[in-house]
Structure formats: C-alpha cells, structure tokens
C-alpha positions in Angstrom: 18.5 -20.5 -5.1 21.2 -19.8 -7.4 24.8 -19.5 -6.5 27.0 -16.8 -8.4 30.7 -16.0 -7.6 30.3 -15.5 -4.3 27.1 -13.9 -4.0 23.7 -15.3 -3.6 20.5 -14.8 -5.1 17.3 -15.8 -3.0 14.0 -16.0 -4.9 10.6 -15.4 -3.5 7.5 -16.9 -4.8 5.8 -14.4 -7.3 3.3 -14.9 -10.1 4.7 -16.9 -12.6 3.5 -16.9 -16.2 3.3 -20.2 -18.6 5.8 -17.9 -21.2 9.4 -19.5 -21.3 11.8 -17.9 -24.1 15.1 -20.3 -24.4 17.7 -18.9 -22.0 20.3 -17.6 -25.5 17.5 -15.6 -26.8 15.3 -14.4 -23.3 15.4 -10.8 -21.9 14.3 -9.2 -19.3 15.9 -8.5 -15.6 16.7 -10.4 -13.3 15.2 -10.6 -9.3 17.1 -8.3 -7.0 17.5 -5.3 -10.1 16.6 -2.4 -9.2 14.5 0.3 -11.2 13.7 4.0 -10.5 10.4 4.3 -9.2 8.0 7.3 -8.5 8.6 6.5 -5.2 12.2 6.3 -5.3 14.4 2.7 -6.4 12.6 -0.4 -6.1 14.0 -3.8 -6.8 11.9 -5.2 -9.8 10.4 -8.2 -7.5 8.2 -5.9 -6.3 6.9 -4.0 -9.0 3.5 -4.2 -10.2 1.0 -3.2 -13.5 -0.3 0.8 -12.8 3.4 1.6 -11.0 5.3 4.2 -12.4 8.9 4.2 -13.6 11.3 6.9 -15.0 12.0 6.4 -18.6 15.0 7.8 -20.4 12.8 10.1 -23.0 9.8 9.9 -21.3 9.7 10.7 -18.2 7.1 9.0 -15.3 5.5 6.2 -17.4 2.5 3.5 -16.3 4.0 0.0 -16.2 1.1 -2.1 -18.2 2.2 -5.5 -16.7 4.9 -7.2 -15.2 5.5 -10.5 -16.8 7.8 -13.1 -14.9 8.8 -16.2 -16.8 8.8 -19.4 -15.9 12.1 -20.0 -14.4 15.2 -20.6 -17.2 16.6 -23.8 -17.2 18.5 -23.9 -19.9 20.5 -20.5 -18.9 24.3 -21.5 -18.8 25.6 -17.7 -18.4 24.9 -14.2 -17.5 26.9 -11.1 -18.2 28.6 -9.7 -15.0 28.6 -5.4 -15.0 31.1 -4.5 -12.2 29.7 -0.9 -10.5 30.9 2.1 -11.9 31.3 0.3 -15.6 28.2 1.4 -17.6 26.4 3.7 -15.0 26.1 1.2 -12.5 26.4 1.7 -8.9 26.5 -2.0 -7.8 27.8 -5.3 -9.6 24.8 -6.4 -11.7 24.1 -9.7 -13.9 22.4 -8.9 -16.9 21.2 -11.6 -19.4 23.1 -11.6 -22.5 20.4 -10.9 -25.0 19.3 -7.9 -23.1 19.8 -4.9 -24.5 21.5 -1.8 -23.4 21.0 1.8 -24.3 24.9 3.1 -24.8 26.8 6.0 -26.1 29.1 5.6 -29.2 29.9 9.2 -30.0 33.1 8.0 -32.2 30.7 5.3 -34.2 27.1 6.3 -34.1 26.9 8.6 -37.4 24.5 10.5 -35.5 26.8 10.8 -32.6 23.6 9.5 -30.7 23.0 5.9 -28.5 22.4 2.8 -29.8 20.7 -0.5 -28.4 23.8 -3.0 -27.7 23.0 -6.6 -26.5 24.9 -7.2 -23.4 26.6 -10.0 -24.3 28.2 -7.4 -26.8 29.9 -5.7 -24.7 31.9 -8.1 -22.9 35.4 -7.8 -23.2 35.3 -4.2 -22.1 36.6 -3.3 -18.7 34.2 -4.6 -16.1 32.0 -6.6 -18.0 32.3 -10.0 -18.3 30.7 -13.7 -18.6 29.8 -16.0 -15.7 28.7 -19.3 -16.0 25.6 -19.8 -13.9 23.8 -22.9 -13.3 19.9 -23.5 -11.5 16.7 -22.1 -12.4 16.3 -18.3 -13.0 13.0 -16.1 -13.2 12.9 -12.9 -15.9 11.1 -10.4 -15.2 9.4 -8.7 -18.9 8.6 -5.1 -17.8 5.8 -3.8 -20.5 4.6 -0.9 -21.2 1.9 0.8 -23.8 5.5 1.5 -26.3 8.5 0.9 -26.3 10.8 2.7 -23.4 14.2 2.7 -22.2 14.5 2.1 -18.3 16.7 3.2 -15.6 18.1 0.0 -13.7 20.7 0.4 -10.6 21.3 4.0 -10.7 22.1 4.5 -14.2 22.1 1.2 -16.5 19.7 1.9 -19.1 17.9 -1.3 -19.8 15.7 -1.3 -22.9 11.8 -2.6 -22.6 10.3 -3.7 -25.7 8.8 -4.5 -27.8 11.5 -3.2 -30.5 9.6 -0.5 -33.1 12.9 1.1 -34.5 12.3 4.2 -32.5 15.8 3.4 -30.8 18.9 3.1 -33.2 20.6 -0.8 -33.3 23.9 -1.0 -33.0 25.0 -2.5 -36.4 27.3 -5.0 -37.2 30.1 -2.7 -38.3 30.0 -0.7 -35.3 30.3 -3.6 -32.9 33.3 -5.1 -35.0 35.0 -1.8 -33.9 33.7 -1.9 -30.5 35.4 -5.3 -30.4 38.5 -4.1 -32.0 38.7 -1.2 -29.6 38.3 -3.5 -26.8 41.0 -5.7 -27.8 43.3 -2.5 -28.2 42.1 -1.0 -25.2 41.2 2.4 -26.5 37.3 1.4 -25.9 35.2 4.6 -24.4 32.2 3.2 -24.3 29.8 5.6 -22.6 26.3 5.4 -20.8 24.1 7.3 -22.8 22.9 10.5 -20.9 
C-alpha cells in the first residue's frame, strides 16, 4: 500500500514479471490509470494482451502484452498532474521519466507535438513533484510499434519502444519551456 498526499493507492495481486528498471529511469503507468478501451475506459490493472486501446494516430490497436514490473523500490517521487492541467480529468501521478505527447505551437518548428518527459514539465501550473515512499508496480503497455495512448480522458501517454516516428522535445526547447514557466507566460497545450 502506498500512501500519497492524502489519497491511497491499493494494489491487487497481478502477474508480476522478473524486469525491474531503476525507479529515475523506469516508465510505464501506474495501477489505478485509466486508458480508453474498445469497451469504453478501463483502469490499466485490468488490461490484458489481444485488448484493444485507442491510439492517438492510430486508431483501435491490439495490445501485444502487458508487462508489470516488479514493484520499485528505489522510487523516491512521482509527478503529480492536477485534473484539467494537461487533458486530465482527475489528479494523476505519473512517473517522471514517462513521456508525454504535448503541444508546443510557439517552439516545435513544425508547429507539431513533441514527446516531453514528465518530470519536464514540472513547474508549470498543476504539475508538480511528490515524494513517495513503498513499493510501486509499472505497468509497460506494448504493442507491435510504437503508439501514443490515451490515459484519464485525455493525457496522452507514450508506449514504446522509441523509433523516432514521434518528435523529442530538444534541449533548447525545454530551456524555454522552463523559462516560460518561471515567467508565467507557459501555454503548454495537450496535443490534439
């Protein structure tokens, strides 16, 4: 069990691989995230290989396997996304190393998204870092390529493994992410 702020995660037993990625570098979602299903939204503890989820270019796609890691240990924090801030309905944790599908229309040269790692974008209005402590499971959606997921009504959570077929954010354009943050003239969009 894993206390947060003042709400509480409760994890069931599910199947549990032998893969553990160091907490700093490890993505992937977290129990109680929920991802929009062909059946409707289902929280990711329940989600199974040969399900199909919505992909942001895709469309329906077949989930090849559902890989949970062994529970992190050495996890000290998780990025806090208040509802509303990024596309979000409800407060969601997100790892820091996970990354996000975003909209920078004034920095993308393309005017198109970018991946952003999570723990990139706090600092901006209703995203922030909490300090967590116990053991967590990750959840690894896979697929046959690379997609970009829809997570809590409208996070878009990116599933690798990374071919370069979505832009990275580079370094420049998150140094002026951070310096609009610090001015407060950020308008960091979801991309859509």
């Amino acid at each position: 069990m894993l206390i947060q702020s003042h709400v509480q995660f409760s994890f069931g037993q599910r199947p549990v691989t032998s893969q553990n990625a160091r907490g700093a570098e490890c993505t992937g979602m977290l129990p109680g995230t929920r991802v929009e299903s062909g059946q409707g939204w289902i929280p990711v503890d329940i989600l199974r290989a040969g399900d199909s989820l919505y992909t942001y270019d895709g469309g329906l796609r077949r989930v090849a396997e559902v890989v949970w890691s062994d529970p992190l240990q050495d996890l000290t924090e998780l990025v806090s996304i208040a509802g509303g801030t990024l596309g979000n309905t409800d407060d969601l944790w997100v790892l820091p190393a996970q990354k996000l599908l975003v909209d920078l229309p004034h920095l993308a040269s393309d005017g198109g998204a970018v991946l952003v790692r999570a723990g990139d974008l706090v600092g901006l209005t209703g995203v922030t870092r909490q300090a967590t402590s116990g053991k967590i499971p990750v959840a690894n959606i896979r697929f046959d390529e690379e997609e970009i997921v829809w997570a809590n009504d409208g996070l878009l959570f990116h599933c690798g493994p990374e071919t370069g077929f979505f832009a990275q954010a580079t370094p420049q354009q998150l140094a002026q992410v951070n310096q609009r943050i610090e001015t407060g003239a950020c308008d960091l969009q979801m991309a859509a």
